[in-house]
C-alpha positions in Angstrom: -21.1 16.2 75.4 -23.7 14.8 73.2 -23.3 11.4 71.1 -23.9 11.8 67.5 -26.0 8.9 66.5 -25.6 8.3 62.4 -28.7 7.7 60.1 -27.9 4.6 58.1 -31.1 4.2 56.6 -29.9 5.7 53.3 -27.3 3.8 52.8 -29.5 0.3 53.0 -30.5 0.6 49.7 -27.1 0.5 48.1 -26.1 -2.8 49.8 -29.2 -4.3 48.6 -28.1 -4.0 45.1 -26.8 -6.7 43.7 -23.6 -5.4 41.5 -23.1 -8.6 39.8 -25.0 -8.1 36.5 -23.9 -4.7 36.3 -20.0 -6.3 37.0 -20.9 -8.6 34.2 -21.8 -5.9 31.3 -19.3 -4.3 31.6 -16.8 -7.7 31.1 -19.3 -8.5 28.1 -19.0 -5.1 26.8 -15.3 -5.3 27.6 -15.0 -8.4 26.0 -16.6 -7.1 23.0 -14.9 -4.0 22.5 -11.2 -6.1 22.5 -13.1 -8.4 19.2 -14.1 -5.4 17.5 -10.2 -4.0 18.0 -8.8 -6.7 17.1 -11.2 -7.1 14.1 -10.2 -3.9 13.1 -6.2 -4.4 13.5 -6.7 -7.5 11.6 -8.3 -5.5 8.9 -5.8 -2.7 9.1 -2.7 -5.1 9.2 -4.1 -7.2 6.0 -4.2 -3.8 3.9 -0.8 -2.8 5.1 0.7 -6.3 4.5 -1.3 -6.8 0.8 0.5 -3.4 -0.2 4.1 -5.2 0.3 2.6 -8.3 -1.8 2.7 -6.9 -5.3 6.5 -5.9 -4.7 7.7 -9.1 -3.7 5.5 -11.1 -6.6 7.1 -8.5 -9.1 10.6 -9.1 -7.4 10.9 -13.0 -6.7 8.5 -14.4 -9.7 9.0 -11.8 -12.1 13.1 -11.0 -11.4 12.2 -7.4 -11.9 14.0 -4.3 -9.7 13.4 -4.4 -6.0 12.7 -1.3 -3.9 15.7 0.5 -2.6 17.1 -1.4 0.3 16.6 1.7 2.2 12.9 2.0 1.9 13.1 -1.4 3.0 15.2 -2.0 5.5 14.0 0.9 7.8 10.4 0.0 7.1 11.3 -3.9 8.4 13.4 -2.1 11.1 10.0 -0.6 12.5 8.4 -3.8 12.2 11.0 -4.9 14.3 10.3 -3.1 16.9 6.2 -3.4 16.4 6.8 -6.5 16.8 8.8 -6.7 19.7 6.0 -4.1 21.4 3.6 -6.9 20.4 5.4 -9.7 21.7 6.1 -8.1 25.1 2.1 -7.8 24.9 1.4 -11.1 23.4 -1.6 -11.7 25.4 -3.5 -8.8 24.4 -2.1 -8.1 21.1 -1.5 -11.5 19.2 -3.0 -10.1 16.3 -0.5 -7.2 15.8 2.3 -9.9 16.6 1.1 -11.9 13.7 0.9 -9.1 11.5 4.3 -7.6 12.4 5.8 -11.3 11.9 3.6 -11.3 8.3 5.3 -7.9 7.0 8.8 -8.8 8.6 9.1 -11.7 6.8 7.8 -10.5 3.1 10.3 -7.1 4.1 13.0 -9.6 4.8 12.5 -11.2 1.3 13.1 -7.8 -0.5 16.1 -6.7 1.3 18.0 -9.5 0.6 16.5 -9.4 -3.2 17.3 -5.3 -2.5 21.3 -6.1 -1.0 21.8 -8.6 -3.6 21.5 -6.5 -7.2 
């Protein structure tokens, strides 16, 4: 029986390399990518949130009608649970957190103006 003698001189060249720079682009662009999403959520969460403003201006400054405490309950409902998602998450998605927190309390303010006529 023979001995079969591997050739190991093709493998050399791979642990020459050094992977540490290529390790550390892909952290930056890692890194980079989370900013840009949470950019974008912040963005996204600001629109969303803006849209609730007029509503609560008309409702608590001007004393007009407030959305059907329907509308709103079940939309702060979801927030609730957004929210609780985010928080579970907090490390990675404080941004939604502080967005769900934003809508929950301007969606609390109209249900009890909504409960209350």
């Amino acid at each position: 029986m023979s001995k079969i003698q591997l050739d190991d001189r093709h493998i050399t060249p791979l642990t020459n390399y050094d992977y540490s720079k290529r390790l550390d682009l892909i952290n930056k662009l890692e890194q980079r990518k989370i900013k840009i999403d949470n950019i974008l959520v912040l963005i996204g969460l600001t629109l969303v949130n803006v849209a609730t403003f007029p509503s609560l201006y008309n409702v608590v400054w001007l004393g007009l009608t407030p959305p059907p405490a329907t509308l709103v309950g079940f939309v702060m409902l979801g927030l609730c649970f957004y929210f609780a998602r985010a928080i579970r998450n907090f490390k990675s998605e404080w941004v939604y957190a502080l967005g769900e927190f934003i809508g929950i309390v301007s969606n609390g303010t109209l249900l009890v103006y909504a409960l209350s006529v």
